[in-house]
C-alpha positions in Angstrom: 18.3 -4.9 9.4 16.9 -7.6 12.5 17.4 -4.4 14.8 15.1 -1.6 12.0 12.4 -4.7 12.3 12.4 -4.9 16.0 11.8 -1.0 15.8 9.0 -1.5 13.8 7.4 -4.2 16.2 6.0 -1.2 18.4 4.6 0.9 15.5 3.0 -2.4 13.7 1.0 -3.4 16.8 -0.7 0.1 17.5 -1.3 0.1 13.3 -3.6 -3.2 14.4 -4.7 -2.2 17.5 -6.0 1.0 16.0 -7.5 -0.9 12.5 -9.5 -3.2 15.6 -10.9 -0.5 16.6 -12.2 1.3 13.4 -13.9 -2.6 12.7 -16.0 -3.2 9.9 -17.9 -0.2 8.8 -19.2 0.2 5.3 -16.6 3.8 5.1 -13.3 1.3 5.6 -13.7 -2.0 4.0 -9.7 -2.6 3.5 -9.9 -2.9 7.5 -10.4 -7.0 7.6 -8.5 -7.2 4.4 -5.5 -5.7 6.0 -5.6 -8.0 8.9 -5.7 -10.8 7.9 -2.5 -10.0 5.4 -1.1 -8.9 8.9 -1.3 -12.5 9.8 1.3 -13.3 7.5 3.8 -11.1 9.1 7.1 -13.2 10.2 7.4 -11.4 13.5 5.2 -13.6 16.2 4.4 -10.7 18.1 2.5 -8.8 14.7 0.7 -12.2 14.2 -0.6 -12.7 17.8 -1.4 -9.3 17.7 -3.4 -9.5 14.2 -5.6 -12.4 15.4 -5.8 -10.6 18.7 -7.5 -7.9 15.8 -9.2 -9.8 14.1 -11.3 -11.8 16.4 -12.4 -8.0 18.3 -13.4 -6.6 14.9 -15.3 -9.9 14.1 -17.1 -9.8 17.3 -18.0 -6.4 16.9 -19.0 -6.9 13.4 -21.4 -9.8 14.4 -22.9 -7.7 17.3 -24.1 -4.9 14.7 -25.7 -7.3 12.8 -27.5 -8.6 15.5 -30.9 -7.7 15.8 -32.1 -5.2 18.2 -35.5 -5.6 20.0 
């Protein structure tokens, strides 16, 4: 069972790295949702990973609401 997790490890971190970069549109609004519930994950690796995530979508997030002059 500890060795099917570790195979998962890879696949879980591209899931987040890819959710980062679809960020916070109007068209995927379970993005930040899904997340932050990856923050629970008990593998350290998915949780570094998800605030890795999280912190790039909310950046990119804040810098479209931003107003452009």
């Amino acid at each position: 069972k500890a060795k099917a997790a570790k195979h998962e490890i890879p696949k879980k971190k591209a899931a987040l790295r890819y959710l980062a970069g679809i960020g916070c549109t109007p068209e995927h609004p379970e993005v930040m949702p899904a997340l932050m519930a990856a923050m629970d994950d008990p593998d350290e690796q998915i949780r570094y990973e998800a605030v890795k995530a999280v912190l790039e979508t909310a950046e990119a997030c804040q810098s479209r609401e931003e107003p452009r002059f």
